[in-house]
Every structure is written in C-alpha cells, then in structure tokens.
VEXDREN-2710 file (C-alpha; in Angstrom, 1 decimal):
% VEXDREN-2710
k/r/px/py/pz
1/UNK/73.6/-11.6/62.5
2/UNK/76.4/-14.1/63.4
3/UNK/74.8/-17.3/65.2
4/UNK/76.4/-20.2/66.9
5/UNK/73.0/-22.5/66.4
6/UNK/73.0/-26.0/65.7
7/UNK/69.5/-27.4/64.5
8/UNK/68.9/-31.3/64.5
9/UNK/67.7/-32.0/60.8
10/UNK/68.1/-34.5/57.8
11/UNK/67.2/-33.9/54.0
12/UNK/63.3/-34.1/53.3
13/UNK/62.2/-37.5/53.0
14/UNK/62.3/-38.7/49.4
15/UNK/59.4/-40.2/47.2
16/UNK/59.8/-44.1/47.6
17/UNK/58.3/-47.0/45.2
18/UNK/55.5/-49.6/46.9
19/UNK/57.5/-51.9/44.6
20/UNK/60.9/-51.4/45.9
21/UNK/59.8/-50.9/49.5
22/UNK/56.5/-51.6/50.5
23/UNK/57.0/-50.6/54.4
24/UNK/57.7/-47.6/56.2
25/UNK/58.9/-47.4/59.7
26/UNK/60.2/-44.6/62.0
27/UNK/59.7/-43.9/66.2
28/UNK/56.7/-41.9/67.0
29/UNK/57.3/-38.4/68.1
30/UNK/55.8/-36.0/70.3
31/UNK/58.9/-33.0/70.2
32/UNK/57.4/-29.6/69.7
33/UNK/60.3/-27.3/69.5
34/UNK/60.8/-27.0/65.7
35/UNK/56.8/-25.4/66.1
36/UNK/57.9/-23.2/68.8
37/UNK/61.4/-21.9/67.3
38/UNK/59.4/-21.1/64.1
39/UNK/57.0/-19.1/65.7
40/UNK/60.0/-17.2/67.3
41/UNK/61.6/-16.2/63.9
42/UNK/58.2/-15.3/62.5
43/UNK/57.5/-12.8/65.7
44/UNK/60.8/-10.8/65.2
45/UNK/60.1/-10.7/61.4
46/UNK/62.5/-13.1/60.0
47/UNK/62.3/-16.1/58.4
48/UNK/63.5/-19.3/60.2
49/UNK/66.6/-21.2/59.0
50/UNK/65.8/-24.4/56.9
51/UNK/67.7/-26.4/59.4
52/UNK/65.3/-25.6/62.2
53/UNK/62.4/-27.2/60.3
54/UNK/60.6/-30.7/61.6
55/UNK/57.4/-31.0/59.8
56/UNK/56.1/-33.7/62.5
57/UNK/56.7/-31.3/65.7
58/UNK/55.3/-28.8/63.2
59/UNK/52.0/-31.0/62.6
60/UNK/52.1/-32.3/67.0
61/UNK/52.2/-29.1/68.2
62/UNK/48.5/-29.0/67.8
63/UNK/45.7/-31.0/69.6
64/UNK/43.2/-33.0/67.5
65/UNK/40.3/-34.7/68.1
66/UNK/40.8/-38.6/67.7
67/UNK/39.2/-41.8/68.5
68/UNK/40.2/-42.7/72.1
69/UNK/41.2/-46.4/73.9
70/UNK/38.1/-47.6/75.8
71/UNK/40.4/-48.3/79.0
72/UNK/44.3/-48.5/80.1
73/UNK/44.3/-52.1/79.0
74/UNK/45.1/-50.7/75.8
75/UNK/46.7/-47.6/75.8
76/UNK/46.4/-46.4/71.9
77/UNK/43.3/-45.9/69.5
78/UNK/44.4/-45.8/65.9
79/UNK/42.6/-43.3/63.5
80/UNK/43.1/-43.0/59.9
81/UNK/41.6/-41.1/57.3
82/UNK/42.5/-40.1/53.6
83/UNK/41.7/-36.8/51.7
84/UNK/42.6/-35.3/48.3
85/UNK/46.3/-33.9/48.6
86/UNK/46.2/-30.2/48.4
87/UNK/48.8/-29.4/46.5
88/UNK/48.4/-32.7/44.4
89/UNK/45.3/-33.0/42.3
90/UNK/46.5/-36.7/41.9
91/UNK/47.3/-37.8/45.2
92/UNK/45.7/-38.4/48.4
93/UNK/47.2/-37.8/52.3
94/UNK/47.0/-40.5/54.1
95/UNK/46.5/-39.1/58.3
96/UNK/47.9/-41.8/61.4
97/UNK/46.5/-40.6/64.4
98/UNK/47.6/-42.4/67.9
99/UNK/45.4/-41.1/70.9
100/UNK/47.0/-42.0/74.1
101/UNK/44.5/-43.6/77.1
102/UNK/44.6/-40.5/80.1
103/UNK/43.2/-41.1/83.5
104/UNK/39.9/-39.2/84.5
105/UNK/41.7/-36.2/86.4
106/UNK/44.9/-35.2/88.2
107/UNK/44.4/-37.1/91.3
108/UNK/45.3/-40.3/89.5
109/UNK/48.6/-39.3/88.6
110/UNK/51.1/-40.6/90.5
111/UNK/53.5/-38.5/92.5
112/UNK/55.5/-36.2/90.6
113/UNK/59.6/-36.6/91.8
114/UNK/61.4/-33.6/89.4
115/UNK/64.9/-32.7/89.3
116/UNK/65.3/-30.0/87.8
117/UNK/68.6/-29.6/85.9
118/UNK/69.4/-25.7/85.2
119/UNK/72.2/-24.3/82.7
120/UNK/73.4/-21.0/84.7
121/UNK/76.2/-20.9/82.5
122/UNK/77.0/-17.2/81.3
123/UNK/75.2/-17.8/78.2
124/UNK/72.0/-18.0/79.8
125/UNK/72.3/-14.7/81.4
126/UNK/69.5/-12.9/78.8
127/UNK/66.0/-12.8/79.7
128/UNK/64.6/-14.9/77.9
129/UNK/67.2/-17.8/79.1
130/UNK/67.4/-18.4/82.8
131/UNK/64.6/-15.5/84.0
132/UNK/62.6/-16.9/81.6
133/UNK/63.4/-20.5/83.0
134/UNK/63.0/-19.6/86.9
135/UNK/59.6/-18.3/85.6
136/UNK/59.0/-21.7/84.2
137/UNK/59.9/-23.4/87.0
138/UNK/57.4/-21.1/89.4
139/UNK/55.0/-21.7/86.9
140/UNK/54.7/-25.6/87.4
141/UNK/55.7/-25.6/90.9
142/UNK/52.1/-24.0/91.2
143/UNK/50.3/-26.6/89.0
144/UNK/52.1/-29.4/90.8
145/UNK/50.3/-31.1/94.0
146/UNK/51.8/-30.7/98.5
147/UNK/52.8/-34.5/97.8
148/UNK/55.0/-34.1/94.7
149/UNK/58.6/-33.4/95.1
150/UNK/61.2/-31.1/93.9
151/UNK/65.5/-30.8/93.3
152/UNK/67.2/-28.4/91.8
153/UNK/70.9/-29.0/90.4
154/UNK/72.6/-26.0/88.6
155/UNK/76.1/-26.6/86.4
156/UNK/78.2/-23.1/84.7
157/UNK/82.1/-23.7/85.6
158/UNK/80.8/-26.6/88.5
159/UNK/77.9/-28.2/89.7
160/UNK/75.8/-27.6/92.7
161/UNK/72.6/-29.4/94.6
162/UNK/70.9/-26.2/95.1
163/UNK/68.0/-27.8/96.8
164/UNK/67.8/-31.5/97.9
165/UNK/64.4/-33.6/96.9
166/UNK/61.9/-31.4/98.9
167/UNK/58.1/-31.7/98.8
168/UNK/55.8/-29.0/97.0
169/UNK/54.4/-28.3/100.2
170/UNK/57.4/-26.2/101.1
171/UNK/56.7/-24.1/98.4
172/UNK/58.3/-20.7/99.2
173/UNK/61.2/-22.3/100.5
174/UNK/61.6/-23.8/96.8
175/UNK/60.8/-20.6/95.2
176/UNK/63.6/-18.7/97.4
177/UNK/66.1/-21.2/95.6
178/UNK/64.6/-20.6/92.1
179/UNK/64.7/-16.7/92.6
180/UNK/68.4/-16.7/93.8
181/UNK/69.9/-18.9/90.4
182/UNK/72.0/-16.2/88.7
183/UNK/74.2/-17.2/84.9
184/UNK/77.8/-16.8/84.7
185/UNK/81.0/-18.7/83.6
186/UNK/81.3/-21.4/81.5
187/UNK/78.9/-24.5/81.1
188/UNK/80.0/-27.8/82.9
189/UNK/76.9/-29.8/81.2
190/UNK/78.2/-33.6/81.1
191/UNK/79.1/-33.1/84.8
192/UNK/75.5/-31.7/85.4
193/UNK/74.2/-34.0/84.0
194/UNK/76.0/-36.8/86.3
195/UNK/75.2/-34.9/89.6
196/UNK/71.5/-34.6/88.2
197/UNK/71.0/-38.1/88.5
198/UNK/72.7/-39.0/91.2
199/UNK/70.7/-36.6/93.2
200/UNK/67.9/-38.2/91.3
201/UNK/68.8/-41.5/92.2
202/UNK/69.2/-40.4/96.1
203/UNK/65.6/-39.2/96.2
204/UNK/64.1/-42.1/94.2
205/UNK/60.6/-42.9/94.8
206/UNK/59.2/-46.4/93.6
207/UNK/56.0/-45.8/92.0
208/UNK/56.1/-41.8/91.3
209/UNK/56.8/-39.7/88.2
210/UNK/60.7/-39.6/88.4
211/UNK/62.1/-37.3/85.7
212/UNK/65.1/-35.2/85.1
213/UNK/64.3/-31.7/83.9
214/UNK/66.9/-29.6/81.5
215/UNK/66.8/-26.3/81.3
216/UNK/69.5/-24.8/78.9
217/UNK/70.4/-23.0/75.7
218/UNK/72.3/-25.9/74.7
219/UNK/75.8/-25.2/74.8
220/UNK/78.1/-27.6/76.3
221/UNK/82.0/-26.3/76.7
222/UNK/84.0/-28.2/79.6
223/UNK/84.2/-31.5/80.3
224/UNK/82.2/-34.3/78.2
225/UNK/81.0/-32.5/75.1
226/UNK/80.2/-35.1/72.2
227/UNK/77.0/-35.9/71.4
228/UNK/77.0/-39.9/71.2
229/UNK/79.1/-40.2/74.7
230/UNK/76.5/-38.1/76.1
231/UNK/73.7/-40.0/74.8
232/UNK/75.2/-43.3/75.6
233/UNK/75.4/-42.3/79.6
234/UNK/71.7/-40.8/79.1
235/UNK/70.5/-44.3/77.6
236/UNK/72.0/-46.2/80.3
237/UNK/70.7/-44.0/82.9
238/UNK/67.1/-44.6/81.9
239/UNK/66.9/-47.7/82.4
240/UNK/66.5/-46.6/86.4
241/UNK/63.2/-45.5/86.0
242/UNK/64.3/-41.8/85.8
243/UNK/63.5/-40.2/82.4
244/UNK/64.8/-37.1/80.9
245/UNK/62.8/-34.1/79.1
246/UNK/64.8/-31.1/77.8
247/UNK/63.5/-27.6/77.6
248/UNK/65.4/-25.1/75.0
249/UNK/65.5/-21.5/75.8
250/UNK/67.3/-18.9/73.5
251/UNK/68.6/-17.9/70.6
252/UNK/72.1/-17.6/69.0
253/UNK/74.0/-20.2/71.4
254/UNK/70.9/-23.2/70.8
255/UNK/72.7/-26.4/70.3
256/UNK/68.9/-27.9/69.3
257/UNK/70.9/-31.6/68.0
258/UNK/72.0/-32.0/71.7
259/UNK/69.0/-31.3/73.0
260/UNK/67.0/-33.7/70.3
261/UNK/69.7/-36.4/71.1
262/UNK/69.4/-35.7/74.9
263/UNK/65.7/-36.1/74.8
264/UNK/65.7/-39.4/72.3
265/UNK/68.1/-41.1/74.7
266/UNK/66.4/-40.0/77.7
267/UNK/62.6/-41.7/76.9
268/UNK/61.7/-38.0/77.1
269/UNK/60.3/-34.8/74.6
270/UNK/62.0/-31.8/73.6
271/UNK/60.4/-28.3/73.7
272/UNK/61.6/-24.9/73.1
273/UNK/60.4/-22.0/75.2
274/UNK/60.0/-18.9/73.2
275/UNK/57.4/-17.2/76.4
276/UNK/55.6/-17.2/79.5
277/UNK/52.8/-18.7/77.4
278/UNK/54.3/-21.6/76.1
279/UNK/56.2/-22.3/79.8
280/UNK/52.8/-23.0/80.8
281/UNK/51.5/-25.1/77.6
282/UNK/54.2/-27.7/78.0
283/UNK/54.5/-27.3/81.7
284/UNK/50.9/-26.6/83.4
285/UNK/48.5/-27.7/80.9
286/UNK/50.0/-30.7/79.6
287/UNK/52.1/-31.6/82.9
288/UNK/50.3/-35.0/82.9
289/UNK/51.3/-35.7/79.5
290/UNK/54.8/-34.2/80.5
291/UNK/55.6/-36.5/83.2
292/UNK/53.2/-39.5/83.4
293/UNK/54.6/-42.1/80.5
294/UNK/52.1/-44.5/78.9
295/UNK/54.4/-45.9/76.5
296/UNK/58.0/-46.5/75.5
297/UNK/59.8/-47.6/72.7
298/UNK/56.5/-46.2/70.4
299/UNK/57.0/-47.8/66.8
300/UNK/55.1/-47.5/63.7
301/UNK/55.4/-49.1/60.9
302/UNK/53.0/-48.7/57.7
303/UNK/53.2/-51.9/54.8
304/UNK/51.1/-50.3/51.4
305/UNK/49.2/-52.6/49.4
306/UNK/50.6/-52.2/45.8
307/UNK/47.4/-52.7/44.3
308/UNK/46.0/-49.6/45.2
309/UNK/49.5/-47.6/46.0
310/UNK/52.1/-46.9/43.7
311/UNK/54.3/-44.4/45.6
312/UNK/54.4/-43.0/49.1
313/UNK/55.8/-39.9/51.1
314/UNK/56.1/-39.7/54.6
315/UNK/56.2/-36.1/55.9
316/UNK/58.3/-35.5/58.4
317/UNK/60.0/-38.1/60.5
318/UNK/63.4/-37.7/58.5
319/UNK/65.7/-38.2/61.9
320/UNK/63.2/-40.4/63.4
321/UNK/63.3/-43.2/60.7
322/UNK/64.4/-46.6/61.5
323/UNK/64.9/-50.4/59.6
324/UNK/62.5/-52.6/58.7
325/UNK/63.9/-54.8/61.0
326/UNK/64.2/-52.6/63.9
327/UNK/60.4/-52.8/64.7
328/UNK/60.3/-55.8/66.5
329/UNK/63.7/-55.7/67.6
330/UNK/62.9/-54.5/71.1
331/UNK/66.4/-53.5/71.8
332/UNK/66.3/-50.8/69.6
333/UNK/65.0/-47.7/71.5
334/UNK/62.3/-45.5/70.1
335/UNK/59.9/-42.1/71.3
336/UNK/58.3/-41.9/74.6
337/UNK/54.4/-41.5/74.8
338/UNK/52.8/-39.7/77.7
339/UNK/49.7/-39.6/79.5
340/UNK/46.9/-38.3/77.4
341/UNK/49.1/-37.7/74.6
342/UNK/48.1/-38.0/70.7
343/UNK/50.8/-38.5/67.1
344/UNK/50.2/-37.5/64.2
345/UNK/51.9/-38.7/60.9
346/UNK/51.1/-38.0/57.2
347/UNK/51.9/-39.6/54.6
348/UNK/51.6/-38.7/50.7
349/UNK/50.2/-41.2/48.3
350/UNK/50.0/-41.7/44.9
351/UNK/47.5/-44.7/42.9
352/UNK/49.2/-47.3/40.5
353/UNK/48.8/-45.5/37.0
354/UNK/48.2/-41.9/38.5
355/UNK/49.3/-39.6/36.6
356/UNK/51.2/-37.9/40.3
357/UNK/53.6/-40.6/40.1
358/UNK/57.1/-39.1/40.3
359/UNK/58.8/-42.5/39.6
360/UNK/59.1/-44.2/36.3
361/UNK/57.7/-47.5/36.7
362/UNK/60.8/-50.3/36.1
363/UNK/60.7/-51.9/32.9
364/UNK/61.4/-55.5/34.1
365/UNK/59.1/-55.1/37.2
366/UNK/55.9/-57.2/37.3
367/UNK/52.6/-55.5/37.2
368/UNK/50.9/-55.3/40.6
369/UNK/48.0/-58.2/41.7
370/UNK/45.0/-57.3/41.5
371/UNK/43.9/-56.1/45.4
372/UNK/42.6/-59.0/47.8
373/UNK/41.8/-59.2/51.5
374/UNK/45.1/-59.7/53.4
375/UNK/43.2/-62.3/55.3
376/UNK/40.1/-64.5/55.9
377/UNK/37.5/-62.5/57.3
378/UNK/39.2/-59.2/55.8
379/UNK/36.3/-57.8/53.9
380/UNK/35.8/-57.1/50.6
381/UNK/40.1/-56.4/49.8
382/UNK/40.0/-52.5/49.5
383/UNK/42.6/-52.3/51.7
384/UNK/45.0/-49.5/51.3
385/UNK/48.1/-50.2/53.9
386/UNK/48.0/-51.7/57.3
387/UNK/49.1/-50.1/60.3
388/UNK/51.3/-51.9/63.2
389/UNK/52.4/-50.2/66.5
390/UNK/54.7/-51.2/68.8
391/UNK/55.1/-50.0/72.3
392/UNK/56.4/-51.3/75.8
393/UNK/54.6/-50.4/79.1
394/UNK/57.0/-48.3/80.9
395/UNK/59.2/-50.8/83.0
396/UNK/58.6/-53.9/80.7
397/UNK/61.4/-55.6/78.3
398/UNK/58.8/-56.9/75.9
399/UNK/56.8/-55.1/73.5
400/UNK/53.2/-55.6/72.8
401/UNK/51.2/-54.5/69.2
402/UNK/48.6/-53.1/68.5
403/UNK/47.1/-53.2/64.0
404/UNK/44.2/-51.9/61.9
405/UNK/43.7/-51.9/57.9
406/UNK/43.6/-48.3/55.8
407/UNK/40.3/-49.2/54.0
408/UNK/38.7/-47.2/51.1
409/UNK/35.9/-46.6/52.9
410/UNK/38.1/-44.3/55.4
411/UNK/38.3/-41.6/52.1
412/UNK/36.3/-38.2/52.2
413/UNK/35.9/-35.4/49.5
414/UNK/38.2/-32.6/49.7
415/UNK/34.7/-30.8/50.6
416/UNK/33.8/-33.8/53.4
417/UNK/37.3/-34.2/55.0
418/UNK/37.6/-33.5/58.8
419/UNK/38.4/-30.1/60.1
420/UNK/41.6/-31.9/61.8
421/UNK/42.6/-32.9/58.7
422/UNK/42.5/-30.0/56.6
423/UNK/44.6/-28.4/59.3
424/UNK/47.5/-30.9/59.5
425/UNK/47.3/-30.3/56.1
426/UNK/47.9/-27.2/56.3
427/UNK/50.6/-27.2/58.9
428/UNK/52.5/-29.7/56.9
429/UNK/52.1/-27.5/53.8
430/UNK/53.5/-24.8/55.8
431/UNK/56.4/-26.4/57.2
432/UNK/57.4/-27.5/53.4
433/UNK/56.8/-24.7/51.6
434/UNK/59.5/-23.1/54.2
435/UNK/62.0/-25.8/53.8
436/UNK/61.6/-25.6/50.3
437/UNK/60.5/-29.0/49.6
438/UNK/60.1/-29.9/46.2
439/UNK/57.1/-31.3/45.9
440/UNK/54.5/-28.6/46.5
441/UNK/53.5/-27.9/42.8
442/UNK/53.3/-24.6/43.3
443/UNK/50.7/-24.3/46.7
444/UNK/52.1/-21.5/48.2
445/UNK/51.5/-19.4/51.2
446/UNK/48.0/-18.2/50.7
447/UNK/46.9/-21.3/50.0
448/UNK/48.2/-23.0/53.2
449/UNK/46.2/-19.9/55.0
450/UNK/43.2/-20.6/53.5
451/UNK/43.5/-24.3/53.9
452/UNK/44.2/-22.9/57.8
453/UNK/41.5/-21.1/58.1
454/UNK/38.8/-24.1/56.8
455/UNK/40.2/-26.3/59.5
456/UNK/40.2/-24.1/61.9
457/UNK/37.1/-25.2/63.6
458/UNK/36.8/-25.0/67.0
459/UNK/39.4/-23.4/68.4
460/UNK/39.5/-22.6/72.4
461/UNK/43.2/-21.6/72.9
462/UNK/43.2/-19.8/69.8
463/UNK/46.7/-22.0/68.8
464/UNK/45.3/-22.6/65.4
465/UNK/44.4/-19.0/64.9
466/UNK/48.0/-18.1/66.1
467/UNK/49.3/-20.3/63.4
468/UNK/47.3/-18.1/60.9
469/UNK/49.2/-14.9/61.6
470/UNK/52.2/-17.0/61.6
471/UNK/51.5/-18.5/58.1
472/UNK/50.5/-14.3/57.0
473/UNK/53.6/-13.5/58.8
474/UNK/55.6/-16.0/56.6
475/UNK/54.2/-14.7/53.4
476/UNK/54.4/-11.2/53.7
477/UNK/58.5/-11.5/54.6
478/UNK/58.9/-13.8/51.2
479/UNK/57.5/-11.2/49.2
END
C-alpha cells in the first residue's frame, strides 16, 4: 500500500567505549507516539515500518512505580537500579528513573487556557482523523473544570477563529463548534499555526495552563512548509508562556518528523491517537501531566566510572542526544516535564574484561584505576556512574541540578529484580528486536513475552497486558 509517511528517527545508538567517552547526555523525553503507532500496525496485522520505532516512547508509554520528591521544592526523585541484561549473559541494564513532584488533586492545578489548533484540511476527512479528533476534544472538555477556558482555530485552504477564548462553563456552546468542524481543501498549517497564537496571545491568562493544542495528520502543503523555519517561529513563540503539544491522528498522510519537531520546539509532547481509548489516556487521565509543566529544558547526563564499566549502550534516545557541552549550556533547549510525570532511560553495560565487550580494547590505552570514591564522604568507591539532571522551573533563565551515584549495592538477581524492571526490559527488547538492532543475541519474540509477562505485576488498566498480545501479535506475523 503506497504511503506518504514520514517518521522521525536516527540509526540505533551504537556501543561506545568508557575510555573514549565516559559521558552520555541527551534531553529527557516523555513522547508516546512511536508506542501508540506500533500498536496500530500490530491491530490491522502488519508489522510497523522500522522508521516508526523510538525505543524510549516505547519504554514511557508505561507507568512505573518510582521513588517520589518529598515536596515541590524539588521536583525530581532519581531511581536507579541494575539487573542482568536479558539478552546478554555478560552485561547488566542500567534503569534511570525521574518521578516528577504532582500536587495532591485537581484543584491545585491552575486554570487550564487551551487553544485548540485543528487540521480540517481534506486529508483529515477519514474517521479516524478529524471525527476522531472532535471526539477527543469532547472528551477533555468533560474532564476539564467551569473555570478553565477554551479556543478553537481551524486552517485547510485558510484559517478561521472558530470560537474565541470561552470558559468550560459554556460547554454546549463549545461542543456546537466542535460538532460543526468538517475537512476539505488543502492544509494552510504555518499560517494556522500563526493565527493559533495570536488568538492565544489575545486570551492570555498570567498564572494558568496556557497551551496550544494541534490536532493534525501532519501534512503541511501551502504556505511555510520547512521543518527548521517552522520550528524556529515555534521556539520563539514559547518563550510567551504558551507551550505547544501535538496530537497525530492517521495513517498514510502522517508527517510524524513535523510533529516531533513541532512538539521539541514548542516545550511540549507528541502523541498519536490510534482510538477513543487512548484520546482519553493522554487527554483525561493524564491532563495534569498534559498541561501543567514542572520542568523545562530536562537534561541528563550519565559520566561511567571506567573501573567498573568498560562499554555502554543507551537505548533509545537516538534524536534526542545532545554534546557534552550542551548540558550546562542553558541556551540550548531540551524536553518538557509535566505535572506528575515519570522518564525512563536504559542503558546497556558491559564490565572491564567481560567477555560482552563488543570493542577491542586499544593497544596504546592505559589500563583503568582501580575504582575509588569520587569524593570525601563517598562510601566505600563502588560506584558505577553518576547521574546529573538539569532542569529550569518553567519561566526561569537558569537551570538548577539535581545528582546521585549508581552504587553496587543498587544490583538485584535476574530472579530479585523489580517487576518495573523486567518490563522496561521487555518493552525495550521489543522495540529492538523490531528495528532489528543488532545486538539482541538472538532473544527473540517469545522471550520478550515471557519477560512481559514476569513484570507484569500489578496491572489495573490492563496497558501491560495489551502490550502482551501486541508482543504475540508481532511474533505470529514474523513467522
């Protein structure tokens, strides 16, 4: 079947030597739609393109249970643990975990001002474009509070205000407006874009939630359609206050790099909608989390200790890495952290004189010092790596950091490791073993099910369970 998408991807990240480059740094990520799109392809029984594969939106997509901040003052808990690598008798994964501080309930949240940006282009005619996107939009217009407030801007051949900033209270006079969008001609999005803000801009309110909303398949054709002219107006705009989330609906005509770019440049997250059910996962359940920042500019960066790590793989992250020297440059902009919100990131690692290394050790290279505490009062020097995160509270210039030491002691047994674990194992064996990565040693399909189905654990929106019949799904088509 012919297909005009465009995924947002790089080439898997590559094994790297402690001795060449001790650090590894990339902007957090909390994107979803690689999960999502997957998921799609599985359901109508084929097999997604490589290209559409992010193993860290893979790995997000699912909640886990992780230390939490004692109070707003600081808005991150780190949590790190290490367990045997599945598919690598001789390595271990190394898990980051980042659990974002969330206020005790709803009424905390601030005022929620959305403008929603809709794509009625022709394009989005289908049903599971811009039906399925008005049945988004009813669905969080019931989750949100009277108080909050509501645009809508629509763009095909030109751009309309629909609906001027209007509060939630006038609900059915909001609804009347979603029910009578309707797609055709062609998709004006860079001028959308521009009257989204503006309108944005108009109904400003200091203090509240105020975020742009896109809703589109993608596909811009008239008027301003490069990516990095787009993303430079998006940047600038942000620095108002008003962020920018993108939601990705169809199939065929998905330009998923815009939206990924759109999103990055925005301080916002990119989902796909696939269903009604996952309209109201990123847009009910987690609407906190969807509009309430805790954090910009989110950094990571992880230095190993080459006494006790010969060789590291990160999983995932491939088009979110950045330079050494870009972590505490603050003018370099990274992922957007919400309220509530948790990262994962995993990284492969191999022991000086394992016999998993993949690189030949250099013949001129010294041999590593034996390990010692990185500072006075460090403990007994079994550290592993130290972790550094960087973040700005949302409206600040200056970023402020947070650190904590990978220790032995944070190891379990294959047989001891934490349900969480096992699964973001598995989930990142899945996502590889589709791309084809080649560094899987054979661990196939079943094996990722199995390793599923021992993290399962508890499991009340039956996501990981889904995931499953997904990873079933995935086998039974490569057969």
């Amino acid at each position: 079947m012919p297909t005009q998408d465009r995924y947002a991807n790089a080439p898997a990240n590559p094994v790297r030597s402690v001795a060449d480059a001790p650090v590894s740094t990339f902007s957090v990520d909390v994107d979803t739609a690689s999960y999502a799109l997957v998921r799609r392809f599985l359901r109508e029984g084929r097999l997604p393109p490589v290209q559409a594969l992010r193993s860290e939106e893979m790995i997000n997509y699912f909640a886990y249970d992780y230390a939490k901040p004692r109070d707003a003052s600081t808005p991150f808990a780190i949590d790190v643990a290490l367990m045997p690598t599945p598919w690598n008798e001789h390595s271990r994964l190394l898990r980051i975990g980042l659990q974002g501080y969330s206020p005790a309930g709803l009424q905390q949240r601030p005022v929620a001002n959305i403008t929603f940006l809709v794509d009625v282009s022709g394009s989005m005619a289908p049903a599971d474009r811009l039906p399925l996107a008005q049945a988004a939009m009813r669905q969080m217009l019931a989750a949100l509070r009277p108080e909050d407030r509501v645009a809508i801007v629509t763009y095909a051949n030109g751009t309309a205000v629909q609906l001027a900033s209007t509060k939630v209270a006038e609900r059915a006079r909001i609804e009347r407006v979603i029910d009578g969008l309707a797609a055709s001609g062609g998709t004006f999005g860079s001028d959308g874009l521009r009257l989204a803000y503006s309108e944005a801009e108009s109904g400003f309110v200091a203090g509240a939630a105020n975020r742009v909303i896109l809703m589109t398949d993608g596909d811009f054709n008239i008027g301003t359609v490069d990516a990095p002219s787009l993303q430079a107006f998006v940047a600038a705009k942000r620095k108002s206050g008003i962020y920018l989330s993108v939601l990705g609906f169809g199939l065929g005509n998905l330009n998923d790099s815009m939206m990924q770019t759109l999103a990055q440049a925005g301080n916002g997250s990119a989902a796909y909608i696939d269903s009604l059910e996952e309209a109201r996962r990123v847009l009910v359940d987690q609407i906190d989390a969807a509009l309430v920042p805790i954090a910009d500019d989110v950094k990571l960066q992880v230095e190993f200790n080459p006494a006790r790590v010969a060789e590291y793989r990160l999983i995932g992250y491939e088009t979110r890495a950045l330079r050494r020297e870009d972590f505490k440059n603050d003018a370099v902009d990274a992922g957007e952290i919400g309220d509530g919100h948790r990262v994962t990131a995993l990284y492969e690692i191999t022991a000086p004189g394992g016999k998993g290394q993949r690189l030949d050790p250099l013949r001129y290279a010294p041999a590593p010092e034996a390990a010692k505490p990185a500072a006075a009062g460090a403990g007994a020097g079994d550290e592993i790596a130290f972790v550094r995160l960087r973040y700005k509270r949302p409206g600040e210039a200056e970023s402020r950091e947070l650190a904590r030491a990978v220790l032995e002691r944070d190891g379990y047994t294959a047989a001891t490791a934490p349900v969480d674990l096992r699964f973001a194992a598995a989930v990142a064996g899945f996502s590889q073993a589709l791309r084809g990565d080649p560094y899987l040693n054979g661990f196939n399909l079943a094996q990722v099910a199995a390793l599923a189905e021992a993290g399962k654990g508890n499991d009340p929106g039956g996501w990981r369970a889904e995931f499953i019949r997904l990873v079933r799904s995935a086998e039974a088509l490569k057969r």
